[in-house]
Structure formats: C-alpha cells, structure tokens
C-alpha positions, -999 to 999 in steps of 0.1 A, spaced: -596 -278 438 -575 -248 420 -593 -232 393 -590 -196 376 -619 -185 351 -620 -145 342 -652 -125 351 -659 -88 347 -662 -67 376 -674 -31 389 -640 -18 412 -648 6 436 -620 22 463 -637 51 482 -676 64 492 -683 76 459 -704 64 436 -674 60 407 -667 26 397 -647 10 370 -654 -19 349 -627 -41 345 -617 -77 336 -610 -103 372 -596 -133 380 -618 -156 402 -598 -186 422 -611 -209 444 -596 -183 468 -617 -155 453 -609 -125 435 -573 -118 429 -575 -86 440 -540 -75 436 -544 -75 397 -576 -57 403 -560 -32 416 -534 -31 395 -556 -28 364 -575 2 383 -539 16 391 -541 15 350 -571 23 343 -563 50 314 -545 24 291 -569 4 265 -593 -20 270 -573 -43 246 -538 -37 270 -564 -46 301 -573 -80 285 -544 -90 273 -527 -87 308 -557 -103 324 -551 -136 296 -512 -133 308 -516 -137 341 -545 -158 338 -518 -184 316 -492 -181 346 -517 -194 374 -529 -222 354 -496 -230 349 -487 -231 385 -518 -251 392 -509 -280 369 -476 -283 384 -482 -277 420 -455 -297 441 -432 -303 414 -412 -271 416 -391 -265 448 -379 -230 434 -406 -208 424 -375 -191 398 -376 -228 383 -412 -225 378 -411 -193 363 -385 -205 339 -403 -233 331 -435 -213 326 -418 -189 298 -407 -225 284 -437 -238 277 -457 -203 266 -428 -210 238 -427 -247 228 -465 -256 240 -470 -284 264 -481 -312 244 -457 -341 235 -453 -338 196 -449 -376 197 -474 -389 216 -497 -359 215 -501 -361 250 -498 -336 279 -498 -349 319 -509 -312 325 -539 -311 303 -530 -270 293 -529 -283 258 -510 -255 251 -499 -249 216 -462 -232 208 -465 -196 203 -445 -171 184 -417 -155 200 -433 -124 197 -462 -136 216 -440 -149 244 -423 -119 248 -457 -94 246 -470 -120 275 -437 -121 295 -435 -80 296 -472 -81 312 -467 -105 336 -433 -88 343 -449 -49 347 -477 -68 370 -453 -85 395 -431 -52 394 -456 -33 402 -468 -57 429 -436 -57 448 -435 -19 447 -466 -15 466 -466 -10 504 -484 -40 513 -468 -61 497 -447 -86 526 -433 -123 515 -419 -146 539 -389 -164 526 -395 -194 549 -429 -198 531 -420 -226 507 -439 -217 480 -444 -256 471 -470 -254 498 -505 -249 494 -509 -216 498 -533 -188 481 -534 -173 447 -525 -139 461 -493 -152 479 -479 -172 454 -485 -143 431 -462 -126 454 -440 -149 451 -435 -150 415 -432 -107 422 -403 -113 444 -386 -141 424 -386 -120 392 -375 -90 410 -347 -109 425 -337 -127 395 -345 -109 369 -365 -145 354 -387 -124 324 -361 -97 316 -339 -112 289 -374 -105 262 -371 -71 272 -331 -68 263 -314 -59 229 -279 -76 236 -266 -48 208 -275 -16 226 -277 -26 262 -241 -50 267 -244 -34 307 -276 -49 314 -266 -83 304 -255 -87 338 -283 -90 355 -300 -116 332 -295 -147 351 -322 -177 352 -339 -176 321 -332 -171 283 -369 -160 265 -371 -166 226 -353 -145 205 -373 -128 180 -366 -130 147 -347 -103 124 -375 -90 98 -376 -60 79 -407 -38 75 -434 -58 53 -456 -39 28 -488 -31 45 -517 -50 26 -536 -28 7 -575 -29 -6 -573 -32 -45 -580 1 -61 -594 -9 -90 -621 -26 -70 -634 0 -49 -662 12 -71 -671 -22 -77 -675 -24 -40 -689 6 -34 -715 2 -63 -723 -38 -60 -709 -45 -24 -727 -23 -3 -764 -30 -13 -792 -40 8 -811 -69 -7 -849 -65 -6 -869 -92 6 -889 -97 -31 -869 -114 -58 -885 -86 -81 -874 -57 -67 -839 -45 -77 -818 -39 -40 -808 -6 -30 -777 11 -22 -762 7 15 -757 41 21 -744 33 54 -717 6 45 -708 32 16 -703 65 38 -680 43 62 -658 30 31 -655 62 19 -644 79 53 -618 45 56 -606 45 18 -605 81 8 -603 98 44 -577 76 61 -596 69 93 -597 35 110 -630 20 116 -636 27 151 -626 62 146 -656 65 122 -679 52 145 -670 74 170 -683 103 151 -715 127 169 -742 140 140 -723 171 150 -687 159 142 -703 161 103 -706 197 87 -716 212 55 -693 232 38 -713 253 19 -689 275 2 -675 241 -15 -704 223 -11 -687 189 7 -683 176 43 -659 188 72 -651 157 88 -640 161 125 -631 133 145 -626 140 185 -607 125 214 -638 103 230 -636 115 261 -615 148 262 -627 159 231 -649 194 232 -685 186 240 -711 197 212 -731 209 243 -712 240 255 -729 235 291 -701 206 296 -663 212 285 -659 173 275 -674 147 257 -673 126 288 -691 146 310 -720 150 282 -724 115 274 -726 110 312 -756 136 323 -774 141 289 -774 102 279 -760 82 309 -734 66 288 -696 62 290 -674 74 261 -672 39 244 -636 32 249 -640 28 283 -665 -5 275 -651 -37 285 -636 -51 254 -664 -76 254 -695 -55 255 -711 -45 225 -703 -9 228 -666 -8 230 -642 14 208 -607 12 205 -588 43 202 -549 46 191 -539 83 202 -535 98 167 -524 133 167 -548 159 172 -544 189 151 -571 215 174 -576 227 208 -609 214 210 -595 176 208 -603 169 172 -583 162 141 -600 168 110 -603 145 82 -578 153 48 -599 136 25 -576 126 -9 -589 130 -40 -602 161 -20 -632 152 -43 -643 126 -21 -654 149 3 -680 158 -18 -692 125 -30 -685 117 12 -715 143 15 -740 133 -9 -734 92 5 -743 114 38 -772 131 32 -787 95 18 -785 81 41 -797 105 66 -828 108 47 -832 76 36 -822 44 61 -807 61 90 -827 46 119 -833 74 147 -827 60 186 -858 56 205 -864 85 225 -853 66 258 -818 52 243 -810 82 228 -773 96 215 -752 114 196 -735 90 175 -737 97 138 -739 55 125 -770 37 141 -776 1 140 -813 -8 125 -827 -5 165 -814 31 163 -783 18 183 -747 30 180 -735 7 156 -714 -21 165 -677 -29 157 -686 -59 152 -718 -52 129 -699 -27 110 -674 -56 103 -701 -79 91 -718 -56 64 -677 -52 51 -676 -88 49 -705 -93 33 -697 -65 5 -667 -75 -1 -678 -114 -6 -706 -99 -28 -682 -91 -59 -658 -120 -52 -630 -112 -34 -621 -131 -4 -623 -112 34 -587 -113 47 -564 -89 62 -538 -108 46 -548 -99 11 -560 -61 21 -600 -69 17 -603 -60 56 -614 -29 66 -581 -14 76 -567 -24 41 -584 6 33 -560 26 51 -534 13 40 -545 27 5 -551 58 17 -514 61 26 -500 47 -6 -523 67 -27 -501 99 -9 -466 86 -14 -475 77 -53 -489 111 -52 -456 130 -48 -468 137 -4 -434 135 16 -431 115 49 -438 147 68 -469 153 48 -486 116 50 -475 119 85 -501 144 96 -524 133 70 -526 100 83 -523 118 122 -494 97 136 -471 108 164 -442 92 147 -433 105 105 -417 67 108 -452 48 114 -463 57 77 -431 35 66 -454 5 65 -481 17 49 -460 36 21 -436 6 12 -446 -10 -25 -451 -45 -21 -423 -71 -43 -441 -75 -74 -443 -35 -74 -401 -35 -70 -404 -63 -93 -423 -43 -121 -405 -10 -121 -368 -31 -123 -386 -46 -157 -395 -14 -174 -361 1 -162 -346 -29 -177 -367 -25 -213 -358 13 -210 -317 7 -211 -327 -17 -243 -338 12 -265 
C-alpha cells in the first residue's frame, strides 16, 4: 500500500562525524532520498524554505498515489496536480471526494509558492548525474517513489508543466513560448496594504498592566514581567523582530556609561563574532563551549529553532546595532534590563549552560513559542484581541517602529538602515498610513479650504 508520512532525519555523506538535520519523506519504498539530498544540497537556506518544500512534494506524491492508473501521461498528471492544489478536490455539491485528499482550494499565491518548489526540486533532480529515465517505462506502472519522481523531473523539464506561475506575460512576451501544458492561477493585481500596526496609545497600558506575573495569593499585588517588558521594548522602540531578540548573548547587551542606557547588538547566529576570542564565530563557540548549534539551524519543529531574515549588517564583526527611537528608550531598555537580571532571570543549570541573554523559568533559552504566549497573554490582559490582522501580534510592533520614523520626518534611506533592510523599498509597507489615516487628513484639508 503507497503511503508518504514526513519524519526528521540526521543526513550524513562522507566519514566525518558532520551530520545535518533535516525534514524526510518515508514511502512504503523508504526514504526518498533524492529530496534528501537535495535539501542537503540546500542546506544554507531556512528551516522555514526546507519545510515548506518538504509539504510541496509531500502534496505531489499523495496526489500521484490517489490517482495511480488513471493517468497515461505523467504531463496530464502534473497538470491535473497544479489543478487541484487550486480548486481543492472535494465536490462542492456533494462534498464528496473519490480520492479522500480532502483537499481545500488554495490561494493562487499558495499554488504558485508550491509549484516553484516542486519545480526548483525536479530541476535540480534532472541536472544531477545520476539521474537516468527510461521513456519506455510507462509511468502508469507500479513503479517506486524515486522513479516516478524522476519522471515528473523529466516531464516538467520537457514541457515546461509548472512554468507559467513563474512568468509575468508583461515583461517576458519571449518566454511565452515555451509555456505549453499547463495554465497555473493567475495572481491577483493588489497594491501594497498598510502593514498592521500595534496601537500606540496602548503600549504603556501593555507594558504597565500586560506584562505582570500574577502571584499565586489573591492578596498579594502581581509584579512586573520584566522579561515580557524588555522584549516589547527591544520590538516596539528598537525595531527588531522577535527572534532577533532572542538571539541575543548576555554579551550582545552593554552599558553605556557615558549616557547611561544599553548598546544593543544583534549578531549574524552563526557568522557573527564570537564573544570568546579563542573561536572567530558564534558557531564554532556554541559548538565546543556548549555543544549546541546556532539555533537557526534547528529543525523548524524543535523547540530551539530561530528564524533569521538576513537584515543588513552595519559591522565587520557580523552585528547590526540596535537604533532605538525615542533614543530615550534605550534608557528605560536598560533599567527593564537590569530588573530583570536581578530580579527573575533564571540562571541555566550548570550542565545546560549558554549564552543566551532571555531564559525560560528552567534556565532555558526561551522559546519562540513561549515568548509568543506571555505576548498573548498581555495583550488579552488589558482587552485587546491577539491578531496579526489588527497589529496586537508581536511583529505589529515593528511595524510601529517604522511608522513612528516616516511620521517623524526619517526619509526612505534613513528607515531603511534603521529598520536594516537590503532593499530602501521593503519599508514601503511598513511606512504606508492605513485608509482611515488618508481618510482623516482629506477632512481637515477639506475644513482648512472652508476658512
């Protein structure tokens, strides 16, 4: 019986003792290896890139095992595959489906994000050396996972099947020549939305009533969440993204003393200069000081894992620093520090040590996902919903940071480095004012020309 379930697994392809953790595929035919090794061929990209490709492919078997036989022409197939990742499988009528995917219609944007894996896995696939396909081979037959996964590399290669998603009809009018089988969803025209943005006038309510911790007696009042408070602040008034503040060493904190607030500095995970000048990289220090990877290289599923999105880093050393704004914060930024230092910052057992600044109540590094939580629950705590959609997530905090520039008088240029892009257009989203803004100044420009 066919069947694909994803696993994690430890790759290895010489005599040392490096390996690399990375999401499988296990078929009744084993491992496929040739996305194994194509994921280890990768191995530098994100963990979030790694599982998405693994879902991708994942979708395209189970698709060819509910329809085994019924295909004669694996380019049919793969038509009908990019067919249903966009209308779903199940019979809006009779809410039925003969291939019991169950699969519900997704966005076009979806489609095509899953289309371009599936298509950069079979190109690379028929690039490789060993890779051999026997046209007489009907692929109708019962044959392995791996060969019909070759298959699908030659078809698409031949044919073109997953190319048209990856075409803009305006700027490339040559290439529409070789788009032949298949026509992907189209996306949609859309202008760039506002970014969501935490409420300013709420953030001291959050800060002063959201992050507390609750004591166990009625009677006693609950204390501040020096913790929860210290991450807001780096998020609201210093820009970064949550995981980037968890990445922070003890060390990546220093006092100015001259100014009396913190110098923030946040480092490339593994590249970045170790605080240990024994080792040049952060890597190589987590490795022999704490046996630990730099967390980005977790699988996305284990409780350690980071994301990182290659901001711009402004120092040789692999760093950028943090442009807090009001530069007052930084000072407040310190005194939330040294609280919580002193007060509720739970040291790591002498056996798990680290260097990470935020610890769990174990004396962990704190969690993505715990970090998230104690956010949640602030927020909820003075009344405001949790959604991205409304800004109350942790990265609507960011998105004020960047508005707070523009309305500020910073240029593009200027919001650009403080916010450490690579592009001076990715602030566009966060600097837009939302409709009701637009909405508002057209009024008082309109009362204005009254008088």
């Amino acid at each position: 019986m066919a069947y694909i379930i994803k696993i994690k697994a430890r790759y290895q392809n010489d005599q040392t003792g490096r390996t690399i953790k990375l999401p499988a595929l296990w078929t009744e035919s084993g491992v496929l290896v040739s996305h194994l090794r194509y994921l280890a061929d990768n191995s530098k990209k994100s963990s979030s890139w790694k599982e998405k490709s693994t879902q991708a492919v994942k979708l395209l078997i189970e698709y060819i095992n509910a329809n085994v036989g019924l295909f004669k022409k694996t380019t049919k197939l793969l038509a009908s595959f990019a067919r249903a990742l966009e209308e779903g499988t199940v019979d809006p009528r009779t809410l039925k489906d003969p291939s019991q995917l169950f699969w519900l219609p997704k966005s076009s944007e979806h489609c095509s994000d899953l289309l371009f894996l599936i298509t950069d896995y079979t190109d690379w696939l028929s690039r490789q050396s060993d890779f051999k396909i026997k046209l007489a081979n009907p692929f109708r037959q019962a044959t392995s996972t791996e060969q019909r996964m070759n298959w699908c590399a030659f078809h698409n290669k031949r044919n073109r099947v997953f190319l048209n998603h990856l075409v803009d009809p305006d700027k490339h009018v040559e290439a529409l020549s070789t788009i032949r089988e298949v026509t992907g969803p189209q996306r949609p025209t859309e202008n760039i939305a506002p970014a969501k943005r935490f409420p300013e006038d709420k953030i001291d309510l959050l800060m002063k009533a959201g992050f507390i911790i609750l004591n166990t007696k009625k009677s006693d009042m609950p204390r501040p969440d020096y913790k929860g408070q210290a991450l807001t602040l780096l998020m609201h008034y210093g820009g970064l993204r949550k995981s980037e503040a968890l990445h922070l060493y003890l060390s990546d904190i220093i006092l100015d003393e001259k100014k009396n607030e913190a110098i923030v500095r946040v480092y490339h995970p593994s590249n970045g200069k170790s605080p240990d000048e024994q080792y040049p990289t952060r890597k190589q220090f987590l490795a022999i000081h704490y046996g630990l990877l730099p967390r980005t290289e977790y699988l996305k599923t284990e409780r350690l894992h980071l994301g990182w999105k290659n901001p711009v880093l402004d120092n040789k050393d692999g760093y950028f620093s943090v442009q807090f704004f009001p530069p007052h914060k930084a000072a407040e930024f310190l005194s939330v520090w040294i609280k919580y230092l002193k007060e509720q910052r739970t040291d790591p057992d002498s056996s798990h040590d680290h260097p990470y600044a935020f610890t769990n109540s174990k004396g962990e590094p704190e969690t993505l996902k715990n970090a998230q939580r104690l956010h949640k629950s602030a927020v909820e705590r003075i009344g405001l919903l949790h959604r991205k959609l409304v800004g109350t997530s942790e990265h609507g905090h960011r998105h004020s940071y960047g508005y707070r520039l523009r309305e500020n008088g910073f240029n593009q240029i200027e919001i650009q480095k403080c916010m450490h892009h690579r592009s001076p257009d990715s602030c566009l989203v966060y600097i837009q004012p939302t409709h009701e803004e637009i909405r508002q100044k057209m009024s008082i420009i309109d009362k204005s020309s009254l008088h």
